[in-house]
MMTF fields as JSON, N, C-alpha, C and O atoms, coordinates in Angstrom:
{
  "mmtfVersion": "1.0.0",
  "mmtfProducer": "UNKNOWN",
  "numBonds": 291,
  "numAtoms": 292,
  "numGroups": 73,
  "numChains": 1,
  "numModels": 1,
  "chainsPerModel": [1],
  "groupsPerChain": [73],
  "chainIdList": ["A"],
  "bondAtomList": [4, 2, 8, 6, 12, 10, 16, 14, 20, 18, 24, 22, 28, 26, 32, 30, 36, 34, 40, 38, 44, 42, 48, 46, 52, 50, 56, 54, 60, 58, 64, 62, 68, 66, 72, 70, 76, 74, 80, 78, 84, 82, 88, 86, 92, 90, 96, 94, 100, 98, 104, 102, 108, 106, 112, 110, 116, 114, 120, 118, 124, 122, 128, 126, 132, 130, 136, 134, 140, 138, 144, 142, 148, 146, 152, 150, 156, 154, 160, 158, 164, 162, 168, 166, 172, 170, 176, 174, 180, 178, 184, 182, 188, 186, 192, 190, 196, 194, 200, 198, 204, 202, 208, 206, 212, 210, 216, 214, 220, 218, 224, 222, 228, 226, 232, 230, 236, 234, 240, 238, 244, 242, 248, 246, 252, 250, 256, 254, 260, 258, 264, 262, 268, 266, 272, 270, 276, 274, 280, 278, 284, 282, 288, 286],
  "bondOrderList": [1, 1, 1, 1, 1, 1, 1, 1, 1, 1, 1, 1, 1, 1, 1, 1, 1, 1, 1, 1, 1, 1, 1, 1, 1, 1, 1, 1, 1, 1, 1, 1, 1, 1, 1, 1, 1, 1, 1, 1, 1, 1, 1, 1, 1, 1, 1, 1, 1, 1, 1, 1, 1, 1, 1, 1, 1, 1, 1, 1, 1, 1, 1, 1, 1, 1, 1, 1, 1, 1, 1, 1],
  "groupList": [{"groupName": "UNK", "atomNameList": ["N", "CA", "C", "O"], "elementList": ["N", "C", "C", "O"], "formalChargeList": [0, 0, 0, 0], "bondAtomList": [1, 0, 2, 1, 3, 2], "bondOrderList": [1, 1, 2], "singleLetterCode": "X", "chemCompType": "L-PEPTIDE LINKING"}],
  "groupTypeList": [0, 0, 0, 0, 0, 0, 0, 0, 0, 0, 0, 0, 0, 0, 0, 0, 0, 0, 0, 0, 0, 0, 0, 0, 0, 0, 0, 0, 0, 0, 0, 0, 0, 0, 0, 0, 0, 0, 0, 0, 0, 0, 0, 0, 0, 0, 0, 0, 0, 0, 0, 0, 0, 0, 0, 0, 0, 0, 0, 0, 0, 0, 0, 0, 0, 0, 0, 0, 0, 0, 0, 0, 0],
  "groupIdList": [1, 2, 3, 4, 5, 6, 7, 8, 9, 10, 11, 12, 13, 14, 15, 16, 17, 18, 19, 20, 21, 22, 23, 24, 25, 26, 27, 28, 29, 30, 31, 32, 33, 34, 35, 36, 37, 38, 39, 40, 41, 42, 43, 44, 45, 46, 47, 48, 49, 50, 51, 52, 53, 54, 55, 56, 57, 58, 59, 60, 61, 62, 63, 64, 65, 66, 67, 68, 69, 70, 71, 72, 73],
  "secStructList": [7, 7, 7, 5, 7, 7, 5, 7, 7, 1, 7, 6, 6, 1, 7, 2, 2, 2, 2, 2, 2, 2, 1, 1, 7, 1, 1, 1, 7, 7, 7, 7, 1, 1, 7, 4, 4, 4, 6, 7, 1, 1, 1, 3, 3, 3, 3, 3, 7, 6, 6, 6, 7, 7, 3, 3, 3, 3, 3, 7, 7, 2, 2, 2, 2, 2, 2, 2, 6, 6, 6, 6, 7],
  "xCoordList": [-1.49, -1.738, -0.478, 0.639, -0.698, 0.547, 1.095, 0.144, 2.214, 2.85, 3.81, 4.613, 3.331, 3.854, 5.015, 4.694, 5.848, 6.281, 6.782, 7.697, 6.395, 6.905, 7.264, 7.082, 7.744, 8.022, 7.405, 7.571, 6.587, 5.916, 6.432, 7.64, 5.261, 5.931, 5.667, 6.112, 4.31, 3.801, 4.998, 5.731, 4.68, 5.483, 5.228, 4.073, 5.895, 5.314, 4.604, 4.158, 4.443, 3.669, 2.079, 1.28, 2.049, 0.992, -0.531, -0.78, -1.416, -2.704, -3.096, -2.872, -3.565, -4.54, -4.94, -4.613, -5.786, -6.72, -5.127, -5.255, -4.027, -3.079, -2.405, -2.484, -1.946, -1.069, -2.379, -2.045, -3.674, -4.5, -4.329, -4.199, -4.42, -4.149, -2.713, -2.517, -1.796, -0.136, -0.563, -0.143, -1.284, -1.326, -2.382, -2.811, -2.964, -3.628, -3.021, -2.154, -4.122, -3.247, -2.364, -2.589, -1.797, -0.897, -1.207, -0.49, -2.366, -2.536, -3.797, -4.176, -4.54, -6.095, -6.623, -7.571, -5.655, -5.95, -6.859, -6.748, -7.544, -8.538, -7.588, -6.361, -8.77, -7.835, -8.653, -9.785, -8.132, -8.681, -9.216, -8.604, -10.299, -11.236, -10.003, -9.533, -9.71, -8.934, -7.903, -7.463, -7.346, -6.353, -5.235, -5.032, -4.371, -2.734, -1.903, -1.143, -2.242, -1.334, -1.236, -0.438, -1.826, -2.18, -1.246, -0.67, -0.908, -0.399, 1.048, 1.621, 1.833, 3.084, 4.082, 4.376, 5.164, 5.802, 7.277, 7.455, 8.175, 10.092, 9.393, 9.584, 8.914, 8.851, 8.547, 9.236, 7.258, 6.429, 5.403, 5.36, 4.212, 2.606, 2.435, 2.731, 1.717, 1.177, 0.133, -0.101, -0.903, -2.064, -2.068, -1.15, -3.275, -4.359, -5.047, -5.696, -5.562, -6.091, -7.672, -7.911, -8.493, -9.536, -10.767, -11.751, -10.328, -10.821, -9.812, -10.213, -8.885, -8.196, -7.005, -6.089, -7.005, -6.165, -5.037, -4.406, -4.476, -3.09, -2.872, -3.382, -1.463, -0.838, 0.315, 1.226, 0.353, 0.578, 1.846, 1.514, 3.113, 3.712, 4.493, 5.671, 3.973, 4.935, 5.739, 5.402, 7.162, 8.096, 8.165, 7.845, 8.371, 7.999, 9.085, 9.448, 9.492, 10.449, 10.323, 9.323, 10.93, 11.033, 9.73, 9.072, 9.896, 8.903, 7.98, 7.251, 7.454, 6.365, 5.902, 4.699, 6.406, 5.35, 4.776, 3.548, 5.505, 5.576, 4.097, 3.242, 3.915, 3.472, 1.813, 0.817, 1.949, 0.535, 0.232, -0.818, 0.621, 0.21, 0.239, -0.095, 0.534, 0.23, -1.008, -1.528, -1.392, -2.475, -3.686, -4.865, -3.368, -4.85, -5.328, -6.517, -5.135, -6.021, -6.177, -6.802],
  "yCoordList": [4.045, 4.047, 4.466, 4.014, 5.191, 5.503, 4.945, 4.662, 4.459, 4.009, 5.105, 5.943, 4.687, 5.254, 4.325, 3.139, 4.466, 4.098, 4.61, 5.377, 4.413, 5.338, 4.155, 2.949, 5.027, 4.914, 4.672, 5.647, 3.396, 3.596, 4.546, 4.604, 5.607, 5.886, 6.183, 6.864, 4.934, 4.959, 3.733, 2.862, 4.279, 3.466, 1.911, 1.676, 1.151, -0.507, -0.287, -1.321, 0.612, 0.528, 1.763, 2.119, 2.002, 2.436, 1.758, 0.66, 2.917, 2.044, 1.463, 2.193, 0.331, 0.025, 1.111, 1.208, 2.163, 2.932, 4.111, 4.822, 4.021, 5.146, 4.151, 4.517, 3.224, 2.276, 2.314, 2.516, 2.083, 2.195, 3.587, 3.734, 4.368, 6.051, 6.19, 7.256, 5.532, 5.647, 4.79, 5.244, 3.724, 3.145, 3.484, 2.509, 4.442, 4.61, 5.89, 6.734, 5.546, 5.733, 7.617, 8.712, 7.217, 8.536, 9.499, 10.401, 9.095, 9.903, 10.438, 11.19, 10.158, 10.385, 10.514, 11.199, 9.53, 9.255, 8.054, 7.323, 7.703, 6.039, 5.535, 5.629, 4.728, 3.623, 2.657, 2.931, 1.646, 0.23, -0.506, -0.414, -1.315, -2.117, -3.321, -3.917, -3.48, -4.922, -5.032, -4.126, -6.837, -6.763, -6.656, -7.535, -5.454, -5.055, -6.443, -6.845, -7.212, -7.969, -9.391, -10.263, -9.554, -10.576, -10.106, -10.904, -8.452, -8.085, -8.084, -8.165, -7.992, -8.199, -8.708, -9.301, -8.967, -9.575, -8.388, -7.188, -9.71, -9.252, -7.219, -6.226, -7.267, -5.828, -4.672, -3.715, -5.12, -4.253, -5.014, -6.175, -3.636, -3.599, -3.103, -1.922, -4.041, -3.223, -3.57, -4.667, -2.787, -2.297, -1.568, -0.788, -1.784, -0.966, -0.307, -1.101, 0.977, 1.766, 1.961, 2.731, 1.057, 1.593, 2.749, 2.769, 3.741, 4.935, 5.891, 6.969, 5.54, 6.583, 5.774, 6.449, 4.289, 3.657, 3.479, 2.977, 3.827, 4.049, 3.281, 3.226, 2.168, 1.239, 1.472, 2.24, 1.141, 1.582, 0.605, -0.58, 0.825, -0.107, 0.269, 0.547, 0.359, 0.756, -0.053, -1.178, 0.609, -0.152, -0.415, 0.659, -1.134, -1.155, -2.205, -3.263, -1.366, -2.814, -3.407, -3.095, -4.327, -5.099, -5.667, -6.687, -4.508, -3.81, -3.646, -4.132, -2.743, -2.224, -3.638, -3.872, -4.279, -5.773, -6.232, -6.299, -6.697, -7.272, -6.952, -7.829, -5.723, -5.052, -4.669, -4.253, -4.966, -4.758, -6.292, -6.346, -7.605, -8.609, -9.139, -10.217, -8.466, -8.839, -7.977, -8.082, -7.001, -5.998, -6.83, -6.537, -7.68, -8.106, -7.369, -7.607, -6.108, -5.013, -5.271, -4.481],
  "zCoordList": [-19.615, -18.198, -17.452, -17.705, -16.694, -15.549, -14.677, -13.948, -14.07, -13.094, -12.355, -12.765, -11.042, -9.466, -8.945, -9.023, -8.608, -7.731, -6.939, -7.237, -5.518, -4.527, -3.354, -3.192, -2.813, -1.039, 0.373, 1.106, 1.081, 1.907, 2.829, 3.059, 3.601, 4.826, 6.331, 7.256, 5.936, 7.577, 8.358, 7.889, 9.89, 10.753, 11.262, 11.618, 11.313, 11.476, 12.799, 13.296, 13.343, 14.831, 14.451, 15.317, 13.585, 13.399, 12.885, 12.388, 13.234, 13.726, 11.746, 10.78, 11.678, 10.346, 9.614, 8.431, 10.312, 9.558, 8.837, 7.84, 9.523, 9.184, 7.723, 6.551, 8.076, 7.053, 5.485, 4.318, 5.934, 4.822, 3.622, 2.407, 4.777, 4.101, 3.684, 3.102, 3.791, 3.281, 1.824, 0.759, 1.826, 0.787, 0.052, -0.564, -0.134, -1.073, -1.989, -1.764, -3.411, -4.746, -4.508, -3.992, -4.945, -5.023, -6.3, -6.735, -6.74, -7.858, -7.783, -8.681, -6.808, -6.648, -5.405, -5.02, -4.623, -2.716, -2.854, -1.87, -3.567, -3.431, -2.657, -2.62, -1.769, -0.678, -1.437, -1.835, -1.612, -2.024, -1.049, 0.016, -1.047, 0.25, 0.09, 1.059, -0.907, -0.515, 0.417, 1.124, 0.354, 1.86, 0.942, 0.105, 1.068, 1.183, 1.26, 0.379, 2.689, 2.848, 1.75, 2.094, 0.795, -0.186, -1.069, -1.809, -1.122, -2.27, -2.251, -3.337, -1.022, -1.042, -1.303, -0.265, -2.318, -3.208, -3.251, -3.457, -2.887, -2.409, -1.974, -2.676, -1.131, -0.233, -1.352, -1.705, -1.777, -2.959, -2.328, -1.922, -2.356, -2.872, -3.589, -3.768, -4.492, -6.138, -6.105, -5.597, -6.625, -6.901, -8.055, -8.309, -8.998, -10.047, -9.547, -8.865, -9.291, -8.881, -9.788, -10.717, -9.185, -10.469, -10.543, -11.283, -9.458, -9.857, -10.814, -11.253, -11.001, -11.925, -12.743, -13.213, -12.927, -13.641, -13.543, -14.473, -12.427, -12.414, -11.496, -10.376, -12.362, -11.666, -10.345, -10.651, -9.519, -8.01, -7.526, -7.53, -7.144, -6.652, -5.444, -5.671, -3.839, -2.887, -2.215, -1.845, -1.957, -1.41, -0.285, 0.224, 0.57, 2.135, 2.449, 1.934, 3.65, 4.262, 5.058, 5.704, 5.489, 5.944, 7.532, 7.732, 8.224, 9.033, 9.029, 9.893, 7.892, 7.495, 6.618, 6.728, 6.058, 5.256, 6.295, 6.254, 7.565, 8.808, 9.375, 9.502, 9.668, 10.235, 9.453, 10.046, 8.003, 7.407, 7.485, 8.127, 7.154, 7.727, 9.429, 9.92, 9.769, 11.351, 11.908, 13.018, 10.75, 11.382, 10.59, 10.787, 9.863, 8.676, 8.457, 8.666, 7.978, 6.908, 5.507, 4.799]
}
């Protein structure tokens, strides 16, 4: 199985539906229905991607964690 790791790079002031599309898989584009903000751990979201298997881990700071739990997506 493959692993990503990349770089978030939507803005902490951007709308839900944009932060959804930054986080989805980088290997396929699947956005996952689940909530992002459950997944956050020391300024990583990781995700399994299960349309194409590939394990997912984006970095986000400080801001941007902030900012996907204050939006509840």
């Amino acid at each position: 199985m493959a692993h990503i790791i990349r770089s978030a790079t939507f803005d902490p002031a951007d709308p839900p539906p944009r932060i959804l599309e930054d986080l989805a898989c980088p290997a396929c584009g699947h956005q996952d229905p689940g909530l992002p903000h459950g997944r956050i751990l020391d300024n990583r979201v990781r995700m399994f991607c299960e349309a194409c298997g590939t394990f997912v881990t984006f970095e986000v700071t400080e801001e941007q964690a902030r900012a996907v739990r204050e939006s509840a997506i």
